[in-house]
N, C-alpha and C positions, 0 to 999 in steps of 0.2 A: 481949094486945098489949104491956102495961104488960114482962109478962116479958121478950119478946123484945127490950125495947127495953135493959134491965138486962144482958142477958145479953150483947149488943150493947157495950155498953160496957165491961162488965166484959174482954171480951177485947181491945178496942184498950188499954184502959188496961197490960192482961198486954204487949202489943205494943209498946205504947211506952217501955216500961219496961224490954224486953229490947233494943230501938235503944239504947241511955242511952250515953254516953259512956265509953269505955275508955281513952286516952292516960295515964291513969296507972299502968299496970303497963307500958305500954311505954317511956316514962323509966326506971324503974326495969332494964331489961334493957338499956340505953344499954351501948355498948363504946364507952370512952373511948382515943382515936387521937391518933399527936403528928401536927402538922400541918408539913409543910416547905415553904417555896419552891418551885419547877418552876426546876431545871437541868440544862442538858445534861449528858450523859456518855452511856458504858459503860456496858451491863449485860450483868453475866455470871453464869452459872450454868454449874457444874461436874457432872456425872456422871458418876461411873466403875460401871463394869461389867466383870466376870468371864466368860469365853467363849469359846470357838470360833467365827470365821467360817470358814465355805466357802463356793464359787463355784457362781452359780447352774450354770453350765457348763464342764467340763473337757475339756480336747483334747488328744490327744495328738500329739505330732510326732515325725515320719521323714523324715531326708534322702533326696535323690535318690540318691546314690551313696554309697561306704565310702571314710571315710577318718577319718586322725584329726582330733580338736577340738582348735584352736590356742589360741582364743579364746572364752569366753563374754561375752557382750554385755550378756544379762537375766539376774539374779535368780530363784530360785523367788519366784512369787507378782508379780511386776511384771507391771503390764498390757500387753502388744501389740494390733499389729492385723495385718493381710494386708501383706504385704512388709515387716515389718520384717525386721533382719537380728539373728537371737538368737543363731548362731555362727559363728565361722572357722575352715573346715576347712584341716588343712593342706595347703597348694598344691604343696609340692617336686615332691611324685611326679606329681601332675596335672598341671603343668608339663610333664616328663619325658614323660610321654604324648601331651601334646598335640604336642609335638615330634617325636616317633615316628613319629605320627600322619602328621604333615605330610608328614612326609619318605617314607614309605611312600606317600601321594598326588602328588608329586613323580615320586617314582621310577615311577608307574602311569602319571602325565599323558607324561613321556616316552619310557616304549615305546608309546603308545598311538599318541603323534605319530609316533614310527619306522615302527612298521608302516603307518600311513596313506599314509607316504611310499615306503616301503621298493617295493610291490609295484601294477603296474597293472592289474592285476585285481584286487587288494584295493583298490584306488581308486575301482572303480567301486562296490563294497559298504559303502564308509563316505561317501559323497556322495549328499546328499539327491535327492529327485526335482526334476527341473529343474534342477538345477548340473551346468555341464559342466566 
């Protein structure tokens, strides 16, 4: 028993002694800092980098009609969205047409009205049902 009580102590003694105090090698590894004030400002950090960006997504675009570009509006690479306006076509000739145009539905609208008037048997085949 005597042993056991020896051998008992013999290891809290080993225990206690490997608990023992260490603060002095961690002084020793101290990183010495300057200490400043707390004021306000600016902080800035600079990064440059080297590289290519591309767009997660590319679209391409087509007018509705031909004609020439008067005007470019955007840049390659400047963002849009849905109805912006990126060019001006030129108008002269689309003008020009639309003028034509008119005038050829003019000249249709009044033979149409002639003949409606012109004949009364054709009277009765351009008048709805029920109109006398």
């Amino acid at each position: 028993m005597r042993r056991a009580q020896l051998i008992t102590i013999a290891v809290l003694i080993l225990l206690l002694a490997a608990c023992g105090k260490k603060d002095q090698p961690a002084l020793e590894k101290a990183i010495l800092v300057d200490v400043v004030p707390v004021r306000q400002g600016k902080i800035a950090k600079e990064i440059k980098f080297t590289g290519s960006i591309e767009a997660n997504t590319e679209v391409k675009v087509f007018p509705k009609i031909t004609a020439t570009i008067e005007a470019m509006k955007v840049d390659l690479g400047d963002p849009i969205k849905k109805g912006d306006v990126i060019a001006l076509l030129e108008s002269d000739e689309l003008r020009a047409q639309l003028a034509q145009t008119r005038a050829a539905l003019e000249v249709m609208q009044a033979n149409w009205g002639q003949e409606r008037r012109s004949s009364p048997r054709q009277k009765i085949w351009w008048q709805r049902p029920g109109q006398a």
